[in-house]
N, C-alpha and C positions, 0 to 999 in steps of 0.2 A: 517683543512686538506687542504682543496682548499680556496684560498684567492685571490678575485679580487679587487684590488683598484684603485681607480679615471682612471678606462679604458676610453680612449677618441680614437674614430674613426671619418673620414669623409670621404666620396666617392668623389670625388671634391668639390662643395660647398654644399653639402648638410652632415649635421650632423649625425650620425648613432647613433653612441656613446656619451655623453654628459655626463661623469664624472661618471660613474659606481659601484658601489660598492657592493659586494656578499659575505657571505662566506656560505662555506657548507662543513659541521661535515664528517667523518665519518660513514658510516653505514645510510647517509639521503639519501632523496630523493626530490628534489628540481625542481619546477616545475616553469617555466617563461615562463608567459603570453604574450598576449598583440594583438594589429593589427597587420595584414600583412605589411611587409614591416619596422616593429619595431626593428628590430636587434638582435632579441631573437636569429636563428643560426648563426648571425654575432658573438657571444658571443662564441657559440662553436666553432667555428674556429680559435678564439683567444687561445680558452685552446687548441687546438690540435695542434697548429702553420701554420695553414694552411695563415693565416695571420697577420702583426705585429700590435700592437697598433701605434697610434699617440700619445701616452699619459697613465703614468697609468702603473700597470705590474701587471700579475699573478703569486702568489706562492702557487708550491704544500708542503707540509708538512717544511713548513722554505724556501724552498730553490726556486728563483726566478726561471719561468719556460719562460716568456714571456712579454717583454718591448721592446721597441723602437730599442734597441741595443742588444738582442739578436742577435746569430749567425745562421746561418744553421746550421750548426752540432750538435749545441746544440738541434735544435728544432727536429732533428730524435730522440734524444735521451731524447727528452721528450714526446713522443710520443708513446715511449711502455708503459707507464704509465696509457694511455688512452683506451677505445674503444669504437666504434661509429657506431651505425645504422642510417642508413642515407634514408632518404623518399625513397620512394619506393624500399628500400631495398638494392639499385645499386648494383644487382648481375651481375658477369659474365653468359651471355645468351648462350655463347657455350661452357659453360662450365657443366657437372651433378654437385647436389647439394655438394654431397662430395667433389669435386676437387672447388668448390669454397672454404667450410670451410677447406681445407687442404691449401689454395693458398696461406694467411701470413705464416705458419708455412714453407712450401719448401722455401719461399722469405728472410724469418728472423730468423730463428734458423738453427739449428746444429744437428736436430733429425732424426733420423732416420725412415726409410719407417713405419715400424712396430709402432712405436713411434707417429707415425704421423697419421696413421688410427686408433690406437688406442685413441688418443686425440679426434681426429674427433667421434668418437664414442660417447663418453665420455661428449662433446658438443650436440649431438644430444639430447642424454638423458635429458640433460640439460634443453631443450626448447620441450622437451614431443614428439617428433618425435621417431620413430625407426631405427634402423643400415640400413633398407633395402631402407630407406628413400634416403640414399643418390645416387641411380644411378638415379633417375628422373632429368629432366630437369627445369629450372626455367620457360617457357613456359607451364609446365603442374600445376602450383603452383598456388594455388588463393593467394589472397594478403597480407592474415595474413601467409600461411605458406611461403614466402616469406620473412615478417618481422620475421620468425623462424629461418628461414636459417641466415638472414642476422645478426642477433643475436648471433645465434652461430660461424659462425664467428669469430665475433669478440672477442667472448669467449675463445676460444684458445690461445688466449695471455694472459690469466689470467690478463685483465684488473685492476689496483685499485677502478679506475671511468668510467662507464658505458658512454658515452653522448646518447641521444636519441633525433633525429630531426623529429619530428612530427610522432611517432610511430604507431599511429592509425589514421592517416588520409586518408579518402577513404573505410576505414574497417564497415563490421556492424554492429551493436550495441552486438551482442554476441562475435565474433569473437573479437573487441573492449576489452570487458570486461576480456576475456582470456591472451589478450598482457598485461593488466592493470592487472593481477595476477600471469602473468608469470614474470615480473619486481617487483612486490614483495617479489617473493618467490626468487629469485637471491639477493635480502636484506637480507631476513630471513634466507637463507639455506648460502652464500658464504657473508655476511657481506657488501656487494656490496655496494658504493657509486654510485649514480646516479643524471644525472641532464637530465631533462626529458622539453624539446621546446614541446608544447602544443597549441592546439586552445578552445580542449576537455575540457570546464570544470568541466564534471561530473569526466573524465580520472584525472583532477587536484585534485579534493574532494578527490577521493578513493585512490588515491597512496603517495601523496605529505605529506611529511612533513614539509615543510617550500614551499612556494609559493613567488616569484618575479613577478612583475609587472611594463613591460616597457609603457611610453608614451611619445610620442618627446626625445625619445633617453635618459630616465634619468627614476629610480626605483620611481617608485610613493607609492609602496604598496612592503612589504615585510613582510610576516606573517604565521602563520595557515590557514590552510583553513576554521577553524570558525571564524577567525579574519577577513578574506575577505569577509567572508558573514555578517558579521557586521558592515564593512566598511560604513561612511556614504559619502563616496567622491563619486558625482554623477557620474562620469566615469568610476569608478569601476564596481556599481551599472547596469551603462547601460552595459557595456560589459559584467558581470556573468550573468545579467538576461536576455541579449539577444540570450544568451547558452538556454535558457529554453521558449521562445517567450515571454518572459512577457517584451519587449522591452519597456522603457520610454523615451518619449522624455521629453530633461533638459537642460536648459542653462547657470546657476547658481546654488550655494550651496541655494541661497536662494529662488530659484521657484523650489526646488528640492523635488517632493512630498515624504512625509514620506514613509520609507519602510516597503513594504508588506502593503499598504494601502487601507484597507476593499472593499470599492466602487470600489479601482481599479482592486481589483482581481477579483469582481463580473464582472466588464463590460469587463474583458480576458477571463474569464471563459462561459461566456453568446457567446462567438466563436468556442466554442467546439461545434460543433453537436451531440457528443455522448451523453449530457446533456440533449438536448431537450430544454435546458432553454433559455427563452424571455425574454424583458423586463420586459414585464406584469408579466409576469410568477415569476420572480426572488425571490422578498419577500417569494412566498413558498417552490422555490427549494433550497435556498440557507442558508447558516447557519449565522443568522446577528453577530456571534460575530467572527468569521473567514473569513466571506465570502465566505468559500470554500461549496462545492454541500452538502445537507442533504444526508442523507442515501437512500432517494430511488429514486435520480435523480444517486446515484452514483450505487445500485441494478441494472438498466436499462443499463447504459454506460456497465455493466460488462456482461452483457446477448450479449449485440452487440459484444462485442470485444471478449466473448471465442465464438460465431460463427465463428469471423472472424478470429481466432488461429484457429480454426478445420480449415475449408475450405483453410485457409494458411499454413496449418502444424507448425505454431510454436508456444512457452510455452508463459502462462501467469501467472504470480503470484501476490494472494495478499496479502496481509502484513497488520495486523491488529497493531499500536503502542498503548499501553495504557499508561500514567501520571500515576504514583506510589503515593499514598496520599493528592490525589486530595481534596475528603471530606474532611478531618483532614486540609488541606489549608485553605480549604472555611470557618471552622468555626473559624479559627487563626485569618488568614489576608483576610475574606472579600470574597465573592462572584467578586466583580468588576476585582479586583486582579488575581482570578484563570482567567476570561475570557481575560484577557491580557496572564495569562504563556499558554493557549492554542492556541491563538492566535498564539502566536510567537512558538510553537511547528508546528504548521502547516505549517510555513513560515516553518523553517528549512527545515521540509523535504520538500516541494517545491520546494523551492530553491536548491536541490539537484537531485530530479530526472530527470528525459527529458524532450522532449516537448510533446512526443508520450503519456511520464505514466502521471496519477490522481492523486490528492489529497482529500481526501473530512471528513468533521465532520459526523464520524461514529455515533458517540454516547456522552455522555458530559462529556466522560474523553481518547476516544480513536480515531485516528485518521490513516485511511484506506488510502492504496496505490495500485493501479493499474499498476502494471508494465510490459510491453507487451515484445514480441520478448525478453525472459531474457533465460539465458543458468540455468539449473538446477541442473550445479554440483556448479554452484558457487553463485548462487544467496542468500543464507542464509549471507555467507562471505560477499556478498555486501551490504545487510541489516543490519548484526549486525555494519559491519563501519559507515554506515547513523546513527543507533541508537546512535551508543557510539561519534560520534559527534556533535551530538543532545544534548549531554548532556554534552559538553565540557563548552561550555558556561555558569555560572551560572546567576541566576537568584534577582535580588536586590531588598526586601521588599521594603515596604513603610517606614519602619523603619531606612534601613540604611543598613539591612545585606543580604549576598551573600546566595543563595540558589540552592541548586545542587539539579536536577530532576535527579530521578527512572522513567530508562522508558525500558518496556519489549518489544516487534516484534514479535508475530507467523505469520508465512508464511503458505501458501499453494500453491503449484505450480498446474499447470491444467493437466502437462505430454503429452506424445507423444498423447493421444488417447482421449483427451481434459477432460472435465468435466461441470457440470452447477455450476452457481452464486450459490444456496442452499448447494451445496458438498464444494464448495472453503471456503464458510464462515463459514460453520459446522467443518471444519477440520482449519483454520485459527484461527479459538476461540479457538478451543483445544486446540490448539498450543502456543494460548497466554496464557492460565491458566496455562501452566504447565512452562511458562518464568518466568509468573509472581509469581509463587510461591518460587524464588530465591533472597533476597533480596536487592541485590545490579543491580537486571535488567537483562537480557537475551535476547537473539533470539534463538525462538526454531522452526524448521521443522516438520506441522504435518508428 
């Protein structure tokens, strides 16, 4: 659908662009990474013609939309093709919320008064606001309903391709996770193509179908989001896992410590205080085949942390994952072998949640998450996507063959009015019996 080849930009003598190459389907959702200052929204300005290439051109469906020799003219009229929220929203401030989303349609169509508040409507619903939404001002807005607005928007031109310039930057981690579901459901419901500038990359995990990654102006990484997290290029590496503090320092492929490496999760983990765990301490808090907290250094962290959801007012949920045919492994291929696939089940989810949520070896086939400050209409949704990519990956015997885990999720969330550790994991287990009683895996909601 969208096609960018060998794009080359420079800002005087420094390089932006260095020979670029993208494409994105369809109905995807394309998330590019990278540092500040990488050229990820240089790339959207190139598709919306905000600016030309030195090199390279973009095509939308066949047809050239953006090269060196494009016209003006042409680039207005490549333009309605697009739509673009852009950092912090850039709304008109004296303007109410509706005469912003009403502002391209009086500028660029032919429709009428009636035609035009009814559109504006229409776009509200869109992005889960109300009709009455629109006479407030963008001064009374907090920052996600501002990337609401700025959304809809852009929606009224019945965009093909969405762009999105750092959507959730600034936002909370709830509010975060709502714009990360409201650009889904604009996939799922209107078939929406989207390309989504990111720093977010839990935002990257949960929405992204295919993932770019810029460094020195050139795609180093172009993949899935279980592909990234399997990436062994240590630059990768540092940058997904500096999203989560487990920051490494690496100078080479060849001083580049193995990933998710036991000792080194122990001595990140031994930085939590909600742990309690020490040096000395470690051998008995910690799980020696995972690394990650036993069950009752992670019991403890959950008693502090639903204190500090009551006295804060907000949700905690935890998520119990069980391995599906765990036993029946161990007497196939070996005891040694299952303690590597739990291993590396732990690393996934890890490597997926924040810096704020836990990890820890529940028990010897299921492994427990802590996830603070989470919104509870959406939170199962964001779990069953961790599980099912959990298991995108398969798994390679000793033998030679690929093996795909069964893995179920019950949740328990704590709600407005909190709850104790005892009630979370008596309703979390429930939850998981009744996943796990489906064979192909689940997440279930006590």
């Amino acid at each position: 659908m969208l096609i960018i080849e060998h794009l080359k930009k420079r800002f005087g003598q420094q390089v932006v662009l260095d020979d670029i190459n993208v494409e994105v389907h369809k109905g995807e959702i394309l998330c590019i990474i990278g540092q500040s200052g990488g050229g990820k929204s240089v790339i959207l300005r190139h598709i919306i013609g905000l600016i030309l290439p030195d090199g390279g051109r973009i095509t939308f469906n066949g047809e050239e939309i953006c090269s060196p020799t494009t016209k003006p003219q042409e680039l207005i009229r490549t333009r309605h093709h697009f739509g673009m929220l852009f950092q912090q929203s850039a709304l008109f401030d004296s303007k109410t919320v509706g005469e912003n989303i009403c502002f391209p349609l009086r500028e660029r169509t032919t429709l009428s008064e009636h035609e035009i508040y009814a559109t504006m409507v229409d776009a509200l619903e869109k992005v889960g606001l109300q009709e009455a939404f629109q006479h407030k001002m963008p001064s009374e807005l907090s920052g996600g309903m501002k990337s609401r607005v700025g959304l809809a928007r852009a929606l009224v031109m019945k965009p093909a391709v969405m762009l999105y310039d750092e959507p959730t930057s600034a936002l909370d981690p709830i509010m975060t996770d709502k714009i990360n579901d409201l650009i889904l459901s604009l996939r799922d419901k209107l078939s929406m193509t989207s390309i989504v500038v990111t720093h977010d990359m839990a935002s990257a995990y949960k929405i992204a179908d295919q993932i770019a990654m810029l460094y020195e102006g050139k795609v180093i990484f172009y993949g899935t989001p279980a592909e990234i997290r399997a990436s062994r290029n240590p630059y990768i590496q540092q940058f997904i896992r500096g999203q989560r503090k487990l920051h490494y320092a690496v100078e080479d492929e060849n001083t580049y410590l193995k990933q998710f490496n036991v000792t080194e999760i122990r001595q990140k983990l031994m930085s939590d205080r909600r742990l309690g765990i020490t040096h000395a301490a470690a051998p008995a808090t910690l799980d020696a085949d995972t690394g990650l907290p036993l069950r009752e250094p992670f019991y403890a962290a959950c008693v502090d942390e639903l204190k500090n959801a009551a006295a804060g007012g907000y949700t905690v949920a935890l998520v119990l994952c069980r391995i599906g045919s765990l036993d029946g492994l161990k007497l196939t291929l070996g005891d040694d072998f299952c303690k590597k696939i739990i291993a590396e089940v732990g690393r996934r989810f890890l490597t997926t949640i924040r810096g704020n949520d836990l990890a820890a070896r529940f028990d010897s086939d299921t492994i427990a998450l802590m996830l603070t400050k989470v919104d509870g209409e959406t939170i199962v949704r964001g779990v069953d996507r961790m599980r099912s990519e959990s298991c995108e990956q398969p798994f390679t015997s000793p033998a030679g063959q690929d093996l795909s885990l069964i893995i179920s999720c019950g949740v328990a969330i704590s709600g407005k009015h909190g709850a104790t550790a005892e009630v979370l994991i008596e309703n979390a287990t429930s939850a998981l019996d009744r996943a796990s009683a489906h064979d192909g895996g689940k997440t279930v909601s006590a």
